[in-house]
C-alpha positions as CSV (number, residue, x, y, z in Angstrom):
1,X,154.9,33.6,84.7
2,X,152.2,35.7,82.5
3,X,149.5,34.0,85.1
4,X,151.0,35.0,88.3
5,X,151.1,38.8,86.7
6,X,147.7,38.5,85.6
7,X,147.0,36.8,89.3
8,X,148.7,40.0,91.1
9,X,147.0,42.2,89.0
10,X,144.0,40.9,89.9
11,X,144.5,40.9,93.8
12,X,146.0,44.5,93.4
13,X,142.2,45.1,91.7
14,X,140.4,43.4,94.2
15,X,142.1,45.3,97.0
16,X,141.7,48.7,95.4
17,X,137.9,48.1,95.1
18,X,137.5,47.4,98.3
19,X,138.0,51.2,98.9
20,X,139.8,50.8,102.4
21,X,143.0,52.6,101.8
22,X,145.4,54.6,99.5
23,X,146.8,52.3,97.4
24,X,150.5,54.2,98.1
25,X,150.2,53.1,101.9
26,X,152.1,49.5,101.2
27,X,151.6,47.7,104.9
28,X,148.0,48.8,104.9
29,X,148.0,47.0,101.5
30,X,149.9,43.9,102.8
31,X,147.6,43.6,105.7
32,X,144.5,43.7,103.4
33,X,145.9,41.5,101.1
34,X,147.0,38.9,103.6
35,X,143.6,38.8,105.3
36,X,141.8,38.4,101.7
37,X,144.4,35.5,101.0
38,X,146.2,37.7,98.6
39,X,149.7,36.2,99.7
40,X,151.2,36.4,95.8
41,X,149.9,40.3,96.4
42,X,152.3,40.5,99.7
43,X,155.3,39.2,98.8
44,X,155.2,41.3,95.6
45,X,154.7,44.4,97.4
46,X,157.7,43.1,100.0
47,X,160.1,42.2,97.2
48,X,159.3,44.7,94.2
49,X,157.7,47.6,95.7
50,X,159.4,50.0,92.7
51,X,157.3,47.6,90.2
52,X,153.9,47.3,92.8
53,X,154.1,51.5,92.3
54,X,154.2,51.1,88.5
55,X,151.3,48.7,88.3
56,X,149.4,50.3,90.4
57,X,150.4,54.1,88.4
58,X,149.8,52.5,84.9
59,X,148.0,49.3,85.5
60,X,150.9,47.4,83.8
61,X,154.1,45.8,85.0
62,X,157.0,47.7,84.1
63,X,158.3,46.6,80.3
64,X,160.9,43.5,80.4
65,X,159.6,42.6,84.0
66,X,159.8,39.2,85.4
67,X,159.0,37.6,88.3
């Protein structure tokens, strides 16, 4: 599962440098994220939004996290 972290983690980048919202406004997230293709990106944010605010705090999934 280490490449679908690395995979959100990347889509949580690519969103973020995109500059269009705060990162803490989750549907304004989700709707960036679907519309880039970044569906791994929504459904995280839908299903683990306590580990999204973590990742996107520290730039790391929280310790013993799996998907």
């Amino acid at each position: 599962m280490a490449d679908v972290k690395e995979k959100i983690r990347e889509q949580v980048l690519a969103v973020r440098a995109k500059g269009i919202t705060n990162m803490f406004d989750f549907p304004m997230v989700q709707r960036i994220a679907f519309d880039s293709g970044y569906y791994e990106l929504v459904t995280f944010i839908e299903e683990h939004r306590k580990e999204y605010s973590h990742l996107i705090l520290t730039g790391e999934f929280p310790e013993n996290f799996e998907l």
